[in-house]
C-alpha distance (Angstrom), angle and dihedral (degrees) to the residues before:
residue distance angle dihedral
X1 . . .
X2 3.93 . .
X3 3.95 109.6 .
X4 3.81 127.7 174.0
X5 3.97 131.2 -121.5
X6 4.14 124.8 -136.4
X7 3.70 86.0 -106.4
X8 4.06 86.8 47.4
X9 3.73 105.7 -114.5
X10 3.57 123.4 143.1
X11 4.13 118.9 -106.7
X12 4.16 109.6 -174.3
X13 4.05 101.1 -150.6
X14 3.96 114.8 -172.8
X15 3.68 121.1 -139.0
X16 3.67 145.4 -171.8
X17 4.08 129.6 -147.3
X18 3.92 116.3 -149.8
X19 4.13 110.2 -164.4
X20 3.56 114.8 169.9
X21 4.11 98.6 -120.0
X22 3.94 95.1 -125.5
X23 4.04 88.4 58.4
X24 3.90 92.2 62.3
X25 3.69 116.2 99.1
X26 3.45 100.6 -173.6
X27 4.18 136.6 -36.1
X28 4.08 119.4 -132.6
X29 4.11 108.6 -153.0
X30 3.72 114.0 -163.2
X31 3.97 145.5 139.3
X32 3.82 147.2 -131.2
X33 4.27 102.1 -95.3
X34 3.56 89.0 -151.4
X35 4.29 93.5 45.5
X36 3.68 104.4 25.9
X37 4.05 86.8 179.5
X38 3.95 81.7 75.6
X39 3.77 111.1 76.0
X40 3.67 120.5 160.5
X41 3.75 139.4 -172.8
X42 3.64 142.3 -130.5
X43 3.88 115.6 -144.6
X44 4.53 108.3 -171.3
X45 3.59 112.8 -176.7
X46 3.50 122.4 -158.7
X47 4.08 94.4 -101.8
X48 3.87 82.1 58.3
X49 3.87 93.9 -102.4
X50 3.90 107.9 157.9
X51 3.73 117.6 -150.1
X52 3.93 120.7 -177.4
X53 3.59 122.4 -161.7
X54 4.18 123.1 -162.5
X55 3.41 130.2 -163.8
């Protein structure tokens, strides 16, 4: 995740996402046509929470 400073520079801060497996609903894969090196997920949980993974 790319977040900004006060004083606008960049800080990169890793992350994990824990969701129990029998919450998720389903999971959409897909990529950027123009930069197929960027692929993404989508993460629905059964209370309708979207997640969205990039990478």
């Amino acid at each position: 995740m790319k977040v900004f400073t006060q004083k606008c520079h960049m800080l990169r801060i890793r992350y994990k996402v824990a969701t129990p497996l029998k919450k998720i609903k389903f999971v959409n894969q897909s990529k950027n046509v123009q930069k197929p090196t960027q692929k993404y997920i989508e993460i629905v949980t059964e209370n309708l929470l979207i997640s969205g993974l990039w990478g």
